[in-house]
N, C-alpha and C positions, 0 to 999 in steps of 0.2 A: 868460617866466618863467625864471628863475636857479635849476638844481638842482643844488647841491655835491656829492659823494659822493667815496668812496675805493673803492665797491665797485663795479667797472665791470659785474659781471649785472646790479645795480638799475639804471642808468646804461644800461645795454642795455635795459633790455624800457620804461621809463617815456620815452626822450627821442630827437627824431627827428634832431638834431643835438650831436656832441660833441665839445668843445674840453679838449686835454691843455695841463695848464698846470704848467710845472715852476719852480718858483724865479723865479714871479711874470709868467713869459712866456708866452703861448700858442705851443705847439710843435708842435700839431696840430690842426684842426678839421675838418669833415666829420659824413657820414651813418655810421651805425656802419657801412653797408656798404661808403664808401667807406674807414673806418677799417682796416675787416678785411682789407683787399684783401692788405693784406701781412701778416695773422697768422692764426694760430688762433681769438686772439680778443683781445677788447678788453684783458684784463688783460697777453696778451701784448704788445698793441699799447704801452701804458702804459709796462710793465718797459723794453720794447728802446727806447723815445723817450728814458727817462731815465736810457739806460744802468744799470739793477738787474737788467736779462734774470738772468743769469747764479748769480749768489746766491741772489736771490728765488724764482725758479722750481725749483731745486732744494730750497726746503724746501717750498714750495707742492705741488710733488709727492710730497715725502717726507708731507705730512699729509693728502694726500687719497684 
């Protein structure tokens, strides 16, 4: 089963393997643990793969 999302907590708790796909390539796939290995979390994982880390995360933190 094929599940899209943009919100990687749903994307976390519903699928036992995730593949980051930027601009139609898969750029990362794995277990979310072995996703996480190098972040905080998966959204981090997402931001730094497709180079947004930086922008993103500071309005991400400025709203939460």
């Amino acid at each position: 089963v094929l599940f899209s999302t943009h919100i990687m907590e749903i994307a976390e708790r519903l699928c036992d393997r995730i593949a980051v796909i930027d601009r139609g390539r898969i750029i990362a796939e794995g277990s979310v643990e072995e996703l996480k290995a190098s972040a905080e979390s998966l959204e981090d994982v997402f931001l730094k793969l497709t180079g947004q880390y930086e922008g993103i995360r500071e309005i991400v933190d400025a709203i939460s």
